[in-house]
N, C-alpha and C positions, 0 to 999 in steps of 0.2 A: 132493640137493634133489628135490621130489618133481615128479613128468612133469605139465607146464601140459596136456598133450594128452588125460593120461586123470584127469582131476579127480573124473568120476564113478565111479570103483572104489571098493567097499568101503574102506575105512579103518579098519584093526580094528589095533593096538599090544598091546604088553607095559607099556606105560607112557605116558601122555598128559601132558603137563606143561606148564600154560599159568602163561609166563612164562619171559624170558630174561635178567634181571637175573645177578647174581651166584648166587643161590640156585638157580635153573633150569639154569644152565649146569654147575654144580658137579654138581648130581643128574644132569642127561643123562651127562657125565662120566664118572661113576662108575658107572651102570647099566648105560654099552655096555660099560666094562669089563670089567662081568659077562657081557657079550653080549646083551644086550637090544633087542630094538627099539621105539625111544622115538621119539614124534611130541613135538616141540619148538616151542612155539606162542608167536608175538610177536604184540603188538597193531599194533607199526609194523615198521620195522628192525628184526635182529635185536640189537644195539647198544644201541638206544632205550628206556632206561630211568631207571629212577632210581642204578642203579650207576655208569652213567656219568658223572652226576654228581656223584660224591661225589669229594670234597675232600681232605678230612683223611688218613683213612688206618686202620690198623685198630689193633684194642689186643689186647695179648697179653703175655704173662710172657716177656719173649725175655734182659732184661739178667741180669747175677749179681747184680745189688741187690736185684731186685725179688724179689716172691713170688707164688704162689698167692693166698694169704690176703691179700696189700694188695691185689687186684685184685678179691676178692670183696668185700672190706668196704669199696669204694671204690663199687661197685656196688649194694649195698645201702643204701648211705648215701644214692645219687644216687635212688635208686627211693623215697625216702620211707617206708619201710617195709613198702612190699606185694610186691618182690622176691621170687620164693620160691626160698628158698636152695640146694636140692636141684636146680635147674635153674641156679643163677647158677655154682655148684660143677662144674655137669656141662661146663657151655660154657667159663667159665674154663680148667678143666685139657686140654681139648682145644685151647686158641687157638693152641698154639707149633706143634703137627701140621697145623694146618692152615696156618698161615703157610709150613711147611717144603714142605707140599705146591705151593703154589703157585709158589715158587722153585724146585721141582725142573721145574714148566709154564714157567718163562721168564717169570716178571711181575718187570719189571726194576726192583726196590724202590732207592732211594737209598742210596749206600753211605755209612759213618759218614764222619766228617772225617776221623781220627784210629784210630790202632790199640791202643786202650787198652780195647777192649771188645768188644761186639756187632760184629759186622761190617754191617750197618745202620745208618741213623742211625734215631733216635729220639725223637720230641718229645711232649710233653707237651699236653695237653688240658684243660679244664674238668672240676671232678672228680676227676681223676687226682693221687695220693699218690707216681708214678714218670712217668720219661719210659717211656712203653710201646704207644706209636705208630707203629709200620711204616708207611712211605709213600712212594709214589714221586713226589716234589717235590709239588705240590700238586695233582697231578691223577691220585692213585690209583687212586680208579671206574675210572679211561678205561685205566690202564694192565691192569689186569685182568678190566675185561669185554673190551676187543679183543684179549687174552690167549687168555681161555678159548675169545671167540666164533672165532677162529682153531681152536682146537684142535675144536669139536665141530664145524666145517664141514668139518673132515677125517673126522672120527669115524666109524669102522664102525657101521652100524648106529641112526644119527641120522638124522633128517629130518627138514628145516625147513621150516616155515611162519611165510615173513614176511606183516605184513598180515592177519592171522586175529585176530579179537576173538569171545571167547568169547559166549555169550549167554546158555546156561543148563546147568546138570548135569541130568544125563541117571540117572533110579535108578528101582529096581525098583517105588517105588508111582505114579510119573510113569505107568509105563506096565502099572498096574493089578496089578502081582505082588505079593504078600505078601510074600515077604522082601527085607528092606532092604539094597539095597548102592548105589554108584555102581558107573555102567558105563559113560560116555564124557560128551560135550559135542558139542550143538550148536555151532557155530562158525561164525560170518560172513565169509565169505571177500570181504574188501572190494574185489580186482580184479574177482572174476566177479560183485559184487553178489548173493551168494545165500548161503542156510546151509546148512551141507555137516554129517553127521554122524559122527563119529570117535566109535569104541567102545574100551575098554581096559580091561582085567583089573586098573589101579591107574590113578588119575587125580590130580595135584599141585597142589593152586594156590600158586605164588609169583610172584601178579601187583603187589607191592608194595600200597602204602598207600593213604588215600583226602584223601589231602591235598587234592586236590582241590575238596573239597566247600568249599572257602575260596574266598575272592575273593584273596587275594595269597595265594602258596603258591609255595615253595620250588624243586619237583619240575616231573618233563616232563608233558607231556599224557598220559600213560598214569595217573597215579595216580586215579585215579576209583573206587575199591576193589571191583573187579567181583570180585575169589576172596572179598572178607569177604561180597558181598551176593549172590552164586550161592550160597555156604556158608549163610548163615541163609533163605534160600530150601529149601535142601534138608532143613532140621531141625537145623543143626549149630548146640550153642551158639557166642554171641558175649560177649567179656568186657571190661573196662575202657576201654571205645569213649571214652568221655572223656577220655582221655588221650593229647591232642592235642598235640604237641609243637610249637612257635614258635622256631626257629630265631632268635637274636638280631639275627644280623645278614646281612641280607638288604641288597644295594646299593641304595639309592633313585635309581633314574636311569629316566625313561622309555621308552633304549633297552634298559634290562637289569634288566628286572621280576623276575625268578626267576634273577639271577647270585646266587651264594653268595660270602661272602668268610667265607673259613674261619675254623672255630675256632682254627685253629694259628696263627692273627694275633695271636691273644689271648697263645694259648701261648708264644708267642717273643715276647711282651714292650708289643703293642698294646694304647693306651688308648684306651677309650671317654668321651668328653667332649661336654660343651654349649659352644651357640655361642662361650662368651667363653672356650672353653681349659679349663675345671675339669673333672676328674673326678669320678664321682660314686659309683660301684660300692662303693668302700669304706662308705658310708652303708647301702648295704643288706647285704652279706654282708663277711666279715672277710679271705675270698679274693678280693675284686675283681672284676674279669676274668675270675679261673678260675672264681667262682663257679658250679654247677651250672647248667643253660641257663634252666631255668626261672624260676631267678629273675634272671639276666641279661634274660631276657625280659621277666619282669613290669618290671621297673628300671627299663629302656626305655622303656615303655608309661609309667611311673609317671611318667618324666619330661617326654615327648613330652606328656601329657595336663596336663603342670601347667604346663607353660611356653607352652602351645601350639605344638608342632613337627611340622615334617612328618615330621624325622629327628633323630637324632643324627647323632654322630659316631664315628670307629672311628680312630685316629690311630699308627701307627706310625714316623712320617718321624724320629725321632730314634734310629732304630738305622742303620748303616750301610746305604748305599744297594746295595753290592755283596753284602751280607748279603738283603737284601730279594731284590734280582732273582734269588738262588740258591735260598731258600726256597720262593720263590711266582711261580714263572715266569709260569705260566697265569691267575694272579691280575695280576701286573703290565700286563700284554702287553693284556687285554680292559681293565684300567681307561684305560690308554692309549689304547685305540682311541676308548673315550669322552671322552677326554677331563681325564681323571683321571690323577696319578701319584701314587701312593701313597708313593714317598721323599721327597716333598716336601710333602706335604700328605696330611691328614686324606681319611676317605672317607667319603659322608653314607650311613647304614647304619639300616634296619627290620627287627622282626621278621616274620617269616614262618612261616605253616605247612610244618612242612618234615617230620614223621614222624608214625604213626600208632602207638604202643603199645599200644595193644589189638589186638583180631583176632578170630580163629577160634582156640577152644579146641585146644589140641592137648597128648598126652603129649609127653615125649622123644623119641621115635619120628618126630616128624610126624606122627600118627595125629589125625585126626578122629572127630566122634563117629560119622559115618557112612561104616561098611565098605565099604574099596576108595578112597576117599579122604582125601588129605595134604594139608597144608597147610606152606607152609616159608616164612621171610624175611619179611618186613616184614608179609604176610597172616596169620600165625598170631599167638595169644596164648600165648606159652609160660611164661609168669611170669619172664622173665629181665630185662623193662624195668622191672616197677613202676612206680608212680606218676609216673618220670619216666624217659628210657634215657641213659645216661652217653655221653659224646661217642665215639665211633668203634664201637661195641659192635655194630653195626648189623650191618656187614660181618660182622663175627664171629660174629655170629646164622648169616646168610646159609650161610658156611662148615661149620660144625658140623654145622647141624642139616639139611642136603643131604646130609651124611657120614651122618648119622642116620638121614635119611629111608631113605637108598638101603640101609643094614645092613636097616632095620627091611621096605622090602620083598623084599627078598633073603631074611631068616631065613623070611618067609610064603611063598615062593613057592609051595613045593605043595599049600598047600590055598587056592589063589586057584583061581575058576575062568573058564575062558577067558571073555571076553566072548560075549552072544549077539549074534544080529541084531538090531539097532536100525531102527525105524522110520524113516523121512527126516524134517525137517522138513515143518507142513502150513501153509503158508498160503491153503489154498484159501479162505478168509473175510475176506481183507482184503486191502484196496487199497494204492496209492500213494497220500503221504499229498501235499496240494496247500497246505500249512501248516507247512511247515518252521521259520516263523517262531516260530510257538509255544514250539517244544522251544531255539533260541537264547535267546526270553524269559526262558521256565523255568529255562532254566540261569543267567542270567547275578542274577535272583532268588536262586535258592537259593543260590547263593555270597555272595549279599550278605548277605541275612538271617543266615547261618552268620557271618558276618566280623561286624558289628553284635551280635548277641546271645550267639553261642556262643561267641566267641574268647578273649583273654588273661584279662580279667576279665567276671566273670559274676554276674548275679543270678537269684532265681525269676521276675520281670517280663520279663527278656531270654528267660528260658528256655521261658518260658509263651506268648509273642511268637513263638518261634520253633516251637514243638509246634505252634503251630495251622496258621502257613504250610504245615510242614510236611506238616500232615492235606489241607489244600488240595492242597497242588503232586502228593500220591501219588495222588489221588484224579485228577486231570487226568493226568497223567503214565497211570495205570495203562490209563485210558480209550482214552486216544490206543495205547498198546504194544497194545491188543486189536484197535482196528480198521484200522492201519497197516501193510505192513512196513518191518522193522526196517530202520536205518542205525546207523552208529559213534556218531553221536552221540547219538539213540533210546536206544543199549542203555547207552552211559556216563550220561547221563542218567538213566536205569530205576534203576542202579545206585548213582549218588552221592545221589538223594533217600532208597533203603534206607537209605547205609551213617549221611544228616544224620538217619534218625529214629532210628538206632542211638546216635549221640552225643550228641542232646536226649536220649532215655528215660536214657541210663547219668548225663550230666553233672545231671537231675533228680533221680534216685534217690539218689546220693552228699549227704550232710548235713553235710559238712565241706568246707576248702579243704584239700588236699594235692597236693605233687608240682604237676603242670599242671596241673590243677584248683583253681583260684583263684573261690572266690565272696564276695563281700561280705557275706551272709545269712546266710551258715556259715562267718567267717576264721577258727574254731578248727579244729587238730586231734583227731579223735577219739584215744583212747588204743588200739581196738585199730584195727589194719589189715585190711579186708576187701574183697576183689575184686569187683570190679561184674560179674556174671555173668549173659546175658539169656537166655534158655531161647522158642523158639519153639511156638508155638502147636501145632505138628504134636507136638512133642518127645515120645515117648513113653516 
């Protein structure tokens, strides 16, 4: 941990990595192994993220039934066509090596019922042609982010910073050089109130998604998509920003706005129904339940909006009650605190923003377009979700392509060149601001706007609705960041009005409905499939 007593010492790494999700921990991981020293940057906790909450579980080729190939054309199917195959191929055939990795770290996945197979159990998903789901009970996130976050609190060569919110990247024309590289992050260190400057030879972002930018959304307070909007800040493209994934079933209860009730409810046998008992899912997809999310999602929406409801329902009470409590511990145990028992009753269930599919451009690699920094997990675009990301895949991104990152900075190591001296932060031009109110307003605006205009279904009226709020809120927003300093909420704020003009410009440009992108204007799909790809003004 690093010494509260001498804060102000240069901070200069081998590797800087904001974010401690699954993909952040994985890369620290594997770079001390190499011997590295890596500065390890949380927004809150080191825990606190969006891995933590993840449900389900991961997907991987582990059984003798399954294959490669049902796993890639399972995934391709789920993306709508814009999957690009050479990276669905690449992370597929990697998924067992990294499951194996993490059982050799002690993430203590469920073991099967029976010894007729896998030594795992394995369930089945939305999407999914096999059970091919590793998970441990229903609270997998938690079992291996407090996994790994054990492991790199011991880790040689690791330093944590909890509580650091990044504010902006730090690169050579920032500070008036010709050639282009990153070279560190300013950083808000939210104990000491101030921004501290950390320089690094490679810089990471896997600060998850920007779910956020919704008024109901799935995820913890961290997703505000500050690596996609520091990234198009710096000149790095951003791609398929409209493809905003709606988690179907999100609990409708006042005390538990962002509880998830997993897809693998569905998977093991849960139906969705309206008030008087009937199912409905079959009317829209031939898979029901399993149907891919997006359209579980829209179905939802499609119902709620025609019957008038505040919810559905998600009903599993007709499988064994000792069956349910063994399944979904963590699922049972919170519906009950509310009030709720799901072996006996129905559970009233909305959709939610709950993942971001698009991102920051990156190869295989994790490589950005701009040298010296990565992007990995939920913040990059690697072409593996397409138009929509198949249920558990997430993880598995995370996994991979942290394996990837850390090969890809390793194979560069000697022609990086060390970091120079970085300048401090200057705020000598701006005050404390006496209007905090403002920037609450602002947010709790821009979330709603996004939810009314930009969400499941969409028109050019909603969309056009929404560009101009948005031209407004950046235009105030930008004014206030110039003559205030910054707080946590300032910079997520800065942040999620970028990453809502990112997903108006991408969800306007697209002339069809595909995948999560549902518009009334355009319910056709085109015949070819093509990436929504945003290219910054600096972009050279």
């Amino acid at each position: 941990m690093p010494d509260d007593n001498n804060r102000d010492r240069p901070t200069a790494y081998d590797v800087l990595i904001l974010g401690s999700g699954a993909a952040g921990l994985t890369l620290a991981l594997r770079l001390a192994a190499a011997g590295r020293r890596i500065a390890l940057l949380s927004k809150g906790a080191l825990s606190e993220g969006g891995t933590l909450y993840a449900q389900g579980g991961i997907s991987a080729v582990l059984d003798a039934e399954d294959s490669i190939e049902s796993h890639v054309a399972d995934t391709l199917a789920a993306g709508a066509g814009l999957c690009d195959e050479r990276t669905v191929e690449f992370t597929v055939s990697r998924g067992r090596a990294a499951i194996e990795w993490l059982i050799e770290r002690g993430v203590p996945f469920t073991p099967a019922e029976d010894d007729t197979g896998y030594a795992y159990h394995l369930t089945r998903e939305g999407g999914h042609s096999h059970r091919r789901i590793i998970h441990a009970a229903d609270t997998t996130g938690r079992a291996v982010e407090t996994t790994l976050e054990g492991l790199a609190r011991r880790a040689a060569g690791v330093e944590i910073f909890e509580h650091h919110a990044a504010v902006d990247l730090i690169t050579d024309s920032r500070l008036g050089r010709p050639r282009e590289r990153c070279l560190g992050a300013y950083v808000y260190d939210i104990a000491a109130e101030r921004v501290r400057t950390f320089a690094a030879r490679n810089v990471v972002l896997a600060t998850g998604g920007a779910n956020l930018a919704y008024l109901y959304s799935s995820n913890p307070h961290s997703a505000s998509g500050d690596g996609i909007a520091m990234a198009w800040r710096a000149g790095c493209r951003v791609a398929n920003m409209e493809f905003m994934q709606f988690h179907p079933t999100c609990l409708f209860h006042p005390r538990a706005r962002s509880f998830l009730i997993s897809e693998a409810v569905r998977g093991e046998g849960g139906h969705l129904c309206l008030p008087d008992g009937s199912r409905f899912m079959t009317h829209y997809h031939p898979d029901g339940e399993l149907a891919p999310r997006d359209v579980v999602a829209r179905a939802i929406d499609a119902e709620m909006k025609r019957l008038g409801l505040d919810h559905v329902w998600l009903d599993i009470s007709h499988r064994d009650a000792d069956f349910i409590q063994r399944h979904f511990p963590a699922i049972h145990a919170r519906c009950l605190e509310l009030g709720l028992d799901m072996t006996r009753e129905p559970l009233p269930v909305v959709p939610a923003a709950h993942y971001t599919c698009g991102g920051v451009v990156t190869d295989l690699g994790g490589r950005t377009d701009l040298p010296g920094l990565y992007a990995i997990g939920e913040t990059a675009y690697t072409g593996l979700h397409g138009a929509n990301r198949m249920a558990s895949n997430s993880l598995l991104e995370c996994l991979v392509f942290a394996t990837a990152a850390a090969e890809s900075i390793e194979s560069a190591w000697e022609t990086v060149p060390a970091p120079p001296s970085l300048p401090p932060w200057d705020e000598s031009r701006v005050t404390d601001s006496d209007e905090e109110v403002v920037v609450a307003h602002n947010w709790q605006e821009l979330r709603r706007f996004m939810w009314d205009y930009v969400g499941i279904v969409r028109t050019n009226k909603r969309l056009a609705r929404a560009r101009h709020r948005v031209k407004l809120l950046r235009s105030e927003i930008h004014e206030f960041y110039g003559n205030y300093r910054v707080t946590p909420d300032l910079i997520e704020l800065r942040n999620l009005v970028e990453v809502a003009d990112l997903i108006v410009r991408s969800a306007s440009d697209r002339k069809e409905s595909r995948g999560l992108h549902y518009t009334l204007d355009y319910p056709e799909t085109l015949p070819e499939a093509v990436p929504t790809v945003l290219v910054p003004d600096c972009y050279g």
